[in-house]
C-alpha positions, -999 to +999 in steps of 0.1 A: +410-242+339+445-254+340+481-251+355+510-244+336+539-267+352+571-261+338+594-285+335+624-279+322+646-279+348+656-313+351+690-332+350+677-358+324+684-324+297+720-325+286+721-288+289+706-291+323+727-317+333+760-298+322+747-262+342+740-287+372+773-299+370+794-268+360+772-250+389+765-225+362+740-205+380+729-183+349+720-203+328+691-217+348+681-183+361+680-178+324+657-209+317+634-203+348+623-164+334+619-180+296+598-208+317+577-176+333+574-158+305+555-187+285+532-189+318+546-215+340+522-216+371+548-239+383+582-253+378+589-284+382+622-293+397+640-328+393+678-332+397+677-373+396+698-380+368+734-375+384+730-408+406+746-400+442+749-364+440+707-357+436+704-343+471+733-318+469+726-308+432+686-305+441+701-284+471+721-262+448+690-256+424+667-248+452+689-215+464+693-204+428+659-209+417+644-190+446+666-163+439+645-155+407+609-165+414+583-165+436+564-193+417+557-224+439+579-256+433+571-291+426+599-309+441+604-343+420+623-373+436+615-407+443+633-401+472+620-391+508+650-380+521+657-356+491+619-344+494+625-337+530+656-316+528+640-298+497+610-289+516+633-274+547+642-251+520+614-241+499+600-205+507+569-209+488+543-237+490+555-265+473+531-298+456+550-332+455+555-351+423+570-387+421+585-410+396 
């Protein structure tokens, strides 16, 4: 057997990048139920590609993602100090990926 991670919610995606930026919360609500309905068992979150602004923008994804699933996270930074904040905030078990 095997887990579905989905991982499309990451700021290296030019239409990723541009919701992250425009703080367009809807349109990654919209891409985490697509992400759930092809059977994510996951999803994968990485907001590394804005350099400087990774820890506020992973922030800003945690509270909107959580909003619409219950799925557990896999946080994705290189960086501890982005992991730890994310982790303060996650309210489902989380697994650690790193680049």
């Amino acid at each position: 057997m095997f887990e579905v991670i989905g991982e499309r919610i990451n700021t290296t995606l030019k239409k990723v990048k541009a919701a992250v930026i425009d703080r367009d919360a809807e349109y990654i609500k919209a891409d985490i139920k697509k992400l759930e309905a092809c059977g994510a068992s996951y999803i994968d979150i990485n907001a590394g590609a804005r350099i400087g602004h990774e820890k506020e923008d992973m922030a800003w994804l945690l509270e909107i993602i959580q909003e619409v699933t219950e799925l557990p996270l896999c946080l994705d930074s290189p960086y501890p100090e982005v992991l730890e904040m994310a982790y303060a905030m996650v309210n489902t078990r989380a697994a650690t990926t790193t680049a």
